[in-house]
N, C-alpha and C positions, 0 to 999 in steps of 0.2 A: 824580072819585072822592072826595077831600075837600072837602067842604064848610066853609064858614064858617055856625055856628051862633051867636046871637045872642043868645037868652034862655036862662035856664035854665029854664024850660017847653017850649022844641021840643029839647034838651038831652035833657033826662029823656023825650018821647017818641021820641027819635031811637032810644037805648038801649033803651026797651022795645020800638020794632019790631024793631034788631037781635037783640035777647036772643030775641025771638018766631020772627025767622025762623030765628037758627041753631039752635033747640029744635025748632020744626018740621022740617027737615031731618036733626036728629041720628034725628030718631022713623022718619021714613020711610024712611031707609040702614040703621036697625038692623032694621027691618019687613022690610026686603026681602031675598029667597032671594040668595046669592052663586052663581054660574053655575057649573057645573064644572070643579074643576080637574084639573092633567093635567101629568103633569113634560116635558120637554123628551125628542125624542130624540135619543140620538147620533148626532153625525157621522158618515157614511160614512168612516174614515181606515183608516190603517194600525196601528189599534190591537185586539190580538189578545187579548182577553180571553179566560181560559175561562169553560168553561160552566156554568152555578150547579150546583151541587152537588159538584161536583169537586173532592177535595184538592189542593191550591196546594204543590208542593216548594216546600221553602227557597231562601233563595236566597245567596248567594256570601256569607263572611265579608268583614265591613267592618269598617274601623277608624276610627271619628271620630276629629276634631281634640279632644282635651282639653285645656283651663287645668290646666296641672302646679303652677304655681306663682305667686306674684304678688311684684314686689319695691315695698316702698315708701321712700320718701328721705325720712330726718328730718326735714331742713332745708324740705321743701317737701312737708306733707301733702296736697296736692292731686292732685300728679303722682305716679304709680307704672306701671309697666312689667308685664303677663302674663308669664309664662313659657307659651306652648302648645306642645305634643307636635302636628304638622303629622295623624298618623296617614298616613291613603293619599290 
């Protein structure tokens, strides 16, 4: 794969056949049609979605975890302690 090159004349043609080929190659990937795409389907599982169009009830009140507070220590501004509220 690498080569030892020795002049700089097979140097500077080494570089203009790569520059040629990867330019050829960019021409004809951007020329050509990309194939159909198509998204994946789901999995057969145990997952009940409804059906499009249908309004979605709410669902149950939740309570996240919140940062209520934060303590920091004079003596070592690096270190400091959250205060979080768990919620549910």
């Amino acid at each position: 794969m690498f080569t030892q090159i020795h002049s700089r004349s097979a140097l500077t043609t080494y570089y203009q056949r790569m520059s040629l080929t990867v330019a050829a190659l960019f021409t004809v990937m951007s020329l050509t049609v990309p194939g159909t795409a198509a998204a994946q389907n789901l999995p057969t599982t145990n997952i009940e979605l409804p059906i499009p169009g249908v309004m979605v009830p709410a669902s149950k009140d939740y309570t996240p975890a919140l940062i209520r507070g934060l303590r920091v220590y004079p003596d070592n501004p690096l270190m400091f302690d959250f205060v979080i509220d768990k919620g549910e």
